[in-house]
N, C-alpha and C positions, 0 to 999 in steps of 0.2 A: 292036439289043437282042433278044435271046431270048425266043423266046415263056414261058419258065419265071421270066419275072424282071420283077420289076415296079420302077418309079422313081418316085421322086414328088420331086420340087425343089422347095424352096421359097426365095423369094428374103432373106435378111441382111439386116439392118438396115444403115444409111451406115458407120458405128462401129464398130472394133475393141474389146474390151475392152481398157485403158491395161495394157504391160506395160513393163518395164525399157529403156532406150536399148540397143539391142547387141542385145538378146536375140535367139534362133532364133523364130520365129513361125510359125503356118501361112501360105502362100501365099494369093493373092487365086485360088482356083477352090474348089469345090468338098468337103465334107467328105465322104465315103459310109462308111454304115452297112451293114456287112453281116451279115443274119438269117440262119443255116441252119436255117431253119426256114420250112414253103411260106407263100405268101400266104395271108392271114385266121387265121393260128395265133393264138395268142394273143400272142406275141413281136411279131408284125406288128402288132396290135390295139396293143399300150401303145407301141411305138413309134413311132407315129403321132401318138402324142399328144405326143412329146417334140421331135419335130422343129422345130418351129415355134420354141418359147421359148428350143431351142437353138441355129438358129439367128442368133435374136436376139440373144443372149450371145456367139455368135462372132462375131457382125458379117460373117457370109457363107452363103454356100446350103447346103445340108445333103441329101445326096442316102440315100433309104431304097435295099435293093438286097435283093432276096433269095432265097437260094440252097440250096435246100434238098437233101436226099440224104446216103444212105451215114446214119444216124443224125447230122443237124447236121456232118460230120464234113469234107465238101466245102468246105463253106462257112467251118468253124473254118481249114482248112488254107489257103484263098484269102488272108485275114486273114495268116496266120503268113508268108506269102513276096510279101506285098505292101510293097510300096515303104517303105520308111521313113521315111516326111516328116509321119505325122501324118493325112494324107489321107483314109486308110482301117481304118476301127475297124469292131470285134466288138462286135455287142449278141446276149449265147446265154445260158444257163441253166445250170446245174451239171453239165450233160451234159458239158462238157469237162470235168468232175475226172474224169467214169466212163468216158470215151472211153478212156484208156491200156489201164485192162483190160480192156475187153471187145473190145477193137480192137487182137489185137498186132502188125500191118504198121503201126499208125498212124504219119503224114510230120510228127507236129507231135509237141509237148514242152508239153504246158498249163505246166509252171512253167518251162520255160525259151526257151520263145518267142513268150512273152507278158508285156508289160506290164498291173497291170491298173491300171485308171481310176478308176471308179466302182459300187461297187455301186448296185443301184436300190431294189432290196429285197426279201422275202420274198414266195412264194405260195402259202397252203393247199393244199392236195389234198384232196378229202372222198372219202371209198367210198361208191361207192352200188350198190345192185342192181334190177334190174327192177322196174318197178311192181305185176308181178303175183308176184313171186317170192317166196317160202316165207320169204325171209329178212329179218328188217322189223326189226335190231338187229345191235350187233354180240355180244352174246351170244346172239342167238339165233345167227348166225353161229358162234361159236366152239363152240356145242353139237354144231350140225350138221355143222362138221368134223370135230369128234372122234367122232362118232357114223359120218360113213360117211369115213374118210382118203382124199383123192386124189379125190374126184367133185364137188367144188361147183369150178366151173369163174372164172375171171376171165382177165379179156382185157386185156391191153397196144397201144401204137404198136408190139412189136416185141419181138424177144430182146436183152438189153442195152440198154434204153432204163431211163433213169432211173424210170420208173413200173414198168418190170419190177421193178426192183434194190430199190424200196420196199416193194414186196407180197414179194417176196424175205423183206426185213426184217422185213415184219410176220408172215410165218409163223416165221419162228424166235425172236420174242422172243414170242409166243402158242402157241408149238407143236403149230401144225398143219399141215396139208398142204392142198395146193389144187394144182387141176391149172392148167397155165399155159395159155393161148390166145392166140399171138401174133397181130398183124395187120401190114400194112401200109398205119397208118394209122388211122384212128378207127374203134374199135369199139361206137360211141356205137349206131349205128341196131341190129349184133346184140344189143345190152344191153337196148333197151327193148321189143325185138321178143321176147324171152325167151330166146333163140338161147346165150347166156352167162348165168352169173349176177351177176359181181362184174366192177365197175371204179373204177380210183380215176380222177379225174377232175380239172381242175382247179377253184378255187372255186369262180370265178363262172358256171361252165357247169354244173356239177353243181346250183346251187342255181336256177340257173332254171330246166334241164329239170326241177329237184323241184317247182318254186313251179307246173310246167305239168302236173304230173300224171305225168311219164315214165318218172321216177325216183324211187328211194327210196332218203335220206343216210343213210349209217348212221353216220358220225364221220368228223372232220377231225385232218387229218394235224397239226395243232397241239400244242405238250404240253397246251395250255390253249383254252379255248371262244374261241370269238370275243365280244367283244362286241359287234359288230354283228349277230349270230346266236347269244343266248344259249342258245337252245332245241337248239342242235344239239352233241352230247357230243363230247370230244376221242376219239379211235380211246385214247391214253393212259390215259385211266378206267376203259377195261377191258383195256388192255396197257399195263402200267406200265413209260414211259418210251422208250414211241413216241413217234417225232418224225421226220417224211419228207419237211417242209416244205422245197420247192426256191427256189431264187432265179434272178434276171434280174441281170445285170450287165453292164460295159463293158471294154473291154482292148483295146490297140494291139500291131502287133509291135514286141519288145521293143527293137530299137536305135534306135527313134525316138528323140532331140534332148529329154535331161529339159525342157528349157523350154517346148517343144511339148507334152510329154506334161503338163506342168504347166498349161496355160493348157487344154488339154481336158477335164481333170479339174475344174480352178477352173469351167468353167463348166457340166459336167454336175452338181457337186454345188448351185451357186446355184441351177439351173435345177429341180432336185428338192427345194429348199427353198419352192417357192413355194408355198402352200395352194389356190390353184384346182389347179395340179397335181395336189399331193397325196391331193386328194378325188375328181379323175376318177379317180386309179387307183386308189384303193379301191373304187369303183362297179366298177371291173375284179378286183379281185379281190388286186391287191398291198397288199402291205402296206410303203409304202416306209419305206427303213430307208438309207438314204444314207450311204456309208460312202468314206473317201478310198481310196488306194492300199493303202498298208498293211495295213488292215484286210481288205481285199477279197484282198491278198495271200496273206496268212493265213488267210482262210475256203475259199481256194481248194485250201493245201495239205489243210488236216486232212479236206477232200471228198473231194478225191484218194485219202486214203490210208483213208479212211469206205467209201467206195463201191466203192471198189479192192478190198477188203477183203472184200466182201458180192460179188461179182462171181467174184471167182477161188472162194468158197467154195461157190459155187453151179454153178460153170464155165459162167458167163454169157457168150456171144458174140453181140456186134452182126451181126444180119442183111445 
């Protein structure tokens, strides 16, 4: 094993879930997930918590795997030319809808070489800036753009990374300008060190570095408030019709064995039916929203062609 890659086994319950006599099944070894996304992301964080119950429900081990690089895009592609037996599934984020355009050598096809599974569900995004920084609203924010265009600075993981393509979004339905500051990687420490002024962030990170003093929320990428965080305004209330909210989802390659692809799905959906589940990821930050194939098929295209869309108009390219 690579020192870039972490595993974690956990061992199956005795019991198969009961399917059809005849039917195609997964084999008695091993399921593996693979995250392109590094260890301790957030991906890795809620994954962890699904292994176990899933598992359970398949009645075999369940291996996490994760492989990060290239914008998720290594890792997407491992997935798309791996064996076709059900084996080895994708748990990624929306980043495969945005992956085609801002990556045109990409080796994969998001709607054509990929089954998907299971959506898991929704993840806020909140903006926030410096603790010391000038800007403590998002109108004060939108003043301050339009008063100096092009100098209040915000920081991304990157060029073409979904949190780019949303600040993207949010300066052209607000119209203003901001100058872009890629990283490689979290620009969490220059944000609160004052080094940048604006990052969107995910929830549950944004709202503890704010509950710590670090940071300041300015609005979540939601059309609507949270209710578990009424006090904190939608980016929407002062940009009407903001919405950047990303998701976590699952997907097999696509010739996998419908029966196989069927009993993975049956049990990632019971599995994110469960309410202890349910409430740890919320503590994380998701908002689970469990959806079958179909639906997940469907949110995948009009992403694709959403973010596709904001990417080429911006001539956004993955670092």
């Amino acid at each position: 094993m690579s020192l870039n890659r972490r595993t974690l086994i956990l061992a199956g319950a005795a019991l198969a879930p009961a399917v059809k006599a005849g039917a195609q099944t997964l084999q008695n070894r091993p399921v593996r997930i693979i995250i392109p996304f590094p260890p301790g992301a957030a991906m890795d964080v809620t994954a962890r918590m699904i292994v176990t119950p899933l598992s359970e429900a398949l009645g075999q081990a369940v291996v996490i795997e994760t492989r990060p690089g290239a914008g998720s895009t290594i890792g997407t592609a491992a997935v798309a030319t791996a064996a076709p037996d059900g084996h080895t599934i994708l748990f990624t984020s929306a980043a495969i809808a945005s992956a085609p355009a801002v990556m045109p050598n990409l080796s994969f096809d998001p709607l054509k070489d990929f089954a998907p599974l299971s959506l898991l569900g929704h993840v806020p995004l909140v903006l926030t800036s410096g603790a010391q920084n000038e800007i403590t609203s998002m109108a004060a924010l939108l003043a301050a753009a339009r008063a100096r265009p092009g100098a209040i600075t915000y920081a991304t993981p990157g060029n073409g990374t979904p949190i780019h393509l949303a600040m993207e979004l949010l300066q052209r339905e607000a119209g203003i300008r901001l100058l872009h500051v890629p990283y490689r990687g979290t620009p969490v420490p220059d944000l609160i060190a004052g080094r940048v002024d604006l990052h969107l962030d995910s929830a549950h990170a944004a709202i503890a570095r704010g509950r710590q003093g670090q940071v300041r929320l300015l609005g979540i990428s939601t059309p609507q408030r949270l209710a578990a965080l009424p006090e904190l305004p939608a980016i929407a209330e002062t940009v009407p019709g903001y919405d950047a909210t990303t998701w976590f989802a699952f997907f097999a390659p696509v010739r996998v064995p419908p029966p196989v692809l069927a009993q993975l799905s049956a049990a990632l959906m019971e599995v994110t039916s469960r309410p202890a589940l349910r409430a740890g990821m919320a503590e994380q930050g998701v908002q689970v929203q469990a959806t079958g194939p179909e639906a997940l098929g469907r949110l995948l295209a009009a992403d694709t062609e959403r973010l596709g869309a904001i990417a080429r108009a911006v001539g956004a390219r993955l670092d």
